[in-house]
C-alpha positions in Angstrom: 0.0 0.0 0.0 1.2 3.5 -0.8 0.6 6.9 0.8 1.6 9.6 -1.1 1.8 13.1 0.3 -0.6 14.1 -2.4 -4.0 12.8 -1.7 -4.9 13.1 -5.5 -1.7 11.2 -6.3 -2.7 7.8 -8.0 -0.1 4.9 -7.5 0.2 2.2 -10.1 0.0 -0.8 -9.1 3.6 -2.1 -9.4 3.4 -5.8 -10.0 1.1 -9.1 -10.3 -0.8 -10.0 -7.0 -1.2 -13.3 -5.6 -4.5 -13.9 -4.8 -3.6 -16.7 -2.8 -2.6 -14.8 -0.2 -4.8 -12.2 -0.7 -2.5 -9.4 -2.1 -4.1 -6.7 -2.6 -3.2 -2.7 -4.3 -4.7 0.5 -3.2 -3.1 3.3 -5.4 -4.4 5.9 -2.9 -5.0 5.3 0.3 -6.8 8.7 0.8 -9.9 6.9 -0.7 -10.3 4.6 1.6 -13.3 5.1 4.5 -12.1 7.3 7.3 -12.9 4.6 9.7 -10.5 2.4 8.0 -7.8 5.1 6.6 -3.9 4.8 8.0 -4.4 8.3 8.6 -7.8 9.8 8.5 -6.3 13.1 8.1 -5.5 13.0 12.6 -4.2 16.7 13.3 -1.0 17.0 15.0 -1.4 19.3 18.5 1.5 21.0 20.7 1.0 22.4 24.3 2.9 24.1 26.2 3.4 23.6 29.8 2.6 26.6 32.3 4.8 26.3 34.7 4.1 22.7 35.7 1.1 23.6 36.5 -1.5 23.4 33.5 -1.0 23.1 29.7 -2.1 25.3 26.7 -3.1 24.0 23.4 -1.2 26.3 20.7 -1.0 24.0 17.7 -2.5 26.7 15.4 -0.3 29.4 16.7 2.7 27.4 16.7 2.3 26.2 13.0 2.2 22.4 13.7 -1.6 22.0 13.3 -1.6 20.2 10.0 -3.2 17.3 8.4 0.1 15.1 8.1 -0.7 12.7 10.8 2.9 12.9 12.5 3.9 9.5 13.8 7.7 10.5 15.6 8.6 13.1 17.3 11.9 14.0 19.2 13.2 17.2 20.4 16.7 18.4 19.8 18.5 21.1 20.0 19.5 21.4 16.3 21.1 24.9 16.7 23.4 24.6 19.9 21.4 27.6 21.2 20.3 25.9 24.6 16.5 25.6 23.5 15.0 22.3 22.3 13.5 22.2 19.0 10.6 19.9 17.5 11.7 17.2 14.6 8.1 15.5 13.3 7.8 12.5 11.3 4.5 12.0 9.2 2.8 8.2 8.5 3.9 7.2 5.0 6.9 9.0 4.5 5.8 13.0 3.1 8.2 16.0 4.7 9.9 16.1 7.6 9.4 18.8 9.5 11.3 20.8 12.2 9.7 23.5 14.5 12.3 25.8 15.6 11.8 27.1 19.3 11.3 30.8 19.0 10.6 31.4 22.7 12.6 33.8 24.8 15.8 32.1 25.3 16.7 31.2 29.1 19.4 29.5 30.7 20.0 26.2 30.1 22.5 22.8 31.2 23.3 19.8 29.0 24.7 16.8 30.7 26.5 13.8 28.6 27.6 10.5 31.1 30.5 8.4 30.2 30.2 5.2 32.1 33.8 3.5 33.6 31.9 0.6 36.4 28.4 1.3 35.1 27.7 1.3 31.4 29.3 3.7 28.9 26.8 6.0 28.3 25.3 5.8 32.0 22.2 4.8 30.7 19.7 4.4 33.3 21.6 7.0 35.6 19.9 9.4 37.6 20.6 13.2 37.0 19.6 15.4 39.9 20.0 19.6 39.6 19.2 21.9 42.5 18.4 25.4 41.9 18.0 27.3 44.6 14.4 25.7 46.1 13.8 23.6 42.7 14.7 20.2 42.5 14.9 18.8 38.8 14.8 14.7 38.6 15.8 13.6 35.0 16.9 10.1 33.8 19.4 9.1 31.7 17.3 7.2 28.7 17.5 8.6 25.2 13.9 9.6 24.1 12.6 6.7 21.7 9.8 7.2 19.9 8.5 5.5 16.5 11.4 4.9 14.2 13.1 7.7 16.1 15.8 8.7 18.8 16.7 11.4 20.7 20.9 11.7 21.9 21.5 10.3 25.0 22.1 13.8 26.7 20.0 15.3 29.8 18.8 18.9 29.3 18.2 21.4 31.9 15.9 24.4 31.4 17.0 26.7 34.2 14.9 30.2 33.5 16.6 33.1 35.2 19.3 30.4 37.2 22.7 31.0 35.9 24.0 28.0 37.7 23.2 24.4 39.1 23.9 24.7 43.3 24.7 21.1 43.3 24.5 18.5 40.4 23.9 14.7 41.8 25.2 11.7 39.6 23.7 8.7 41.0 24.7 5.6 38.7 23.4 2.7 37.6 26.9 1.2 39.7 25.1 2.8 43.3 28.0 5.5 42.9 26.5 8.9 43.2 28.7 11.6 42.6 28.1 15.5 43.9 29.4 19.0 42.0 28.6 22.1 43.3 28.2 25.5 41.4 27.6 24.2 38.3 27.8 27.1 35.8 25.1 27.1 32.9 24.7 27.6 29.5 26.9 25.0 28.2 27.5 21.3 27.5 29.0 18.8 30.1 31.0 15.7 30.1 31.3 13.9 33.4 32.9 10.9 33.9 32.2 8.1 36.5 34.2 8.7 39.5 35.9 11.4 38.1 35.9 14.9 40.0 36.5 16.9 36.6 33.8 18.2 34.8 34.7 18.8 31.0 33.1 20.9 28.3 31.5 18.5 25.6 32.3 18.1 22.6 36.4 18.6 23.8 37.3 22.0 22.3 39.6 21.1 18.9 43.5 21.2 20.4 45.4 24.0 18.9 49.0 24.0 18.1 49.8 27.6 18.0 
């Protein structure tokens, strides 16, 4: 079966079927009866969270209400800005779309693990960031979503915080590590049972 981003498009039908196992060719699935269709033509919503408190629908204003039934979504932050953006996936194939975060930018803390008793990339480690009377839980476990993956990085959203008062590591190993002051706005490397917190990616090494 075909589903082409055009819902006029007309597929030929590109072989013999075998009725004997009951083969069968739609060239556009569009026809079919929305109670059967792949898609039905769902719309794709986004809401946005209100300070943990409530949500507000803003698909139309945000530009992702459409018709393209999105099946995988991951965010990401495509532009190394510190805000996450929005990659969609549609059922069938068609565009793929990405939603660049146009909010006011804030602070921000990325966190990448490298594993030495527990696995390499710390999966399953727990990431705890205090700031000032806010406690921020967040696991180690790249997003996975239909035929899509997120990097195994943490993100922080920090607002108006400039840094983490104390970072917690707490491996999958039972080591838990501590790190105070944390400054924001950048990318981290932390090793197990290492005390030294490095910038990630490493900086290129210059010769001059």
């Amino acid at each position: 079966m075909s589903q082409p981003t055009n819902k006029t498009c007309e597929v030929p039908l590109p072989g013999e079927l075998d009725a004997e196992l009951e083969e069968f060719w739609i060239g556009n699935p569009w026809k079919i009866a929305r109670e059967e269709n792949l898609s039905s033509f769902e719309r794709n919503r986004a809401y946005l969270n209100a300070n943990g408190e409530n949500f507000f629908e803003v698909s139309h204003i945000s530009g992702a209400d459409t018709d393209a039934d999105g099946r995988s979504v991951i965010a990401v932050d495509f532009r190394n800005t510190g805000q996450l953006d929005l990659v969609v996936r549609s059922v069938g194939g068609g565009p793929l779309r990405i939603y660049e975060n146009q909010l006011p930018p804030r602070n921000h803390l990325k966190v990448t693990l490298r594993g030495t008793r527990s696995n390499r990339l710390g999966l399953g480690a727990r990431i705890l960031a205090q700031v000032g009377d806010q406690q921020m839980v967040r696991e180690m476990y790249p997003i996975n979503t239909y035929r899509s993956q997120a990097p195994a990085m943490v993100h922080f959203g920090l607002g108006e915080a400039t840094t983490v008062d104390r970072l917690v590591i707490q491996w999958p190993s039972g080591e838990d590590q501590v790190f105070e002051n944390v400054e924001a706005n950048r990318s981290i490397l932390i090793r197990e049972g290492k005390d030294a917190i490095r910038p990630y990616p490493r900086p290129a090494r210059s010769d001059s």
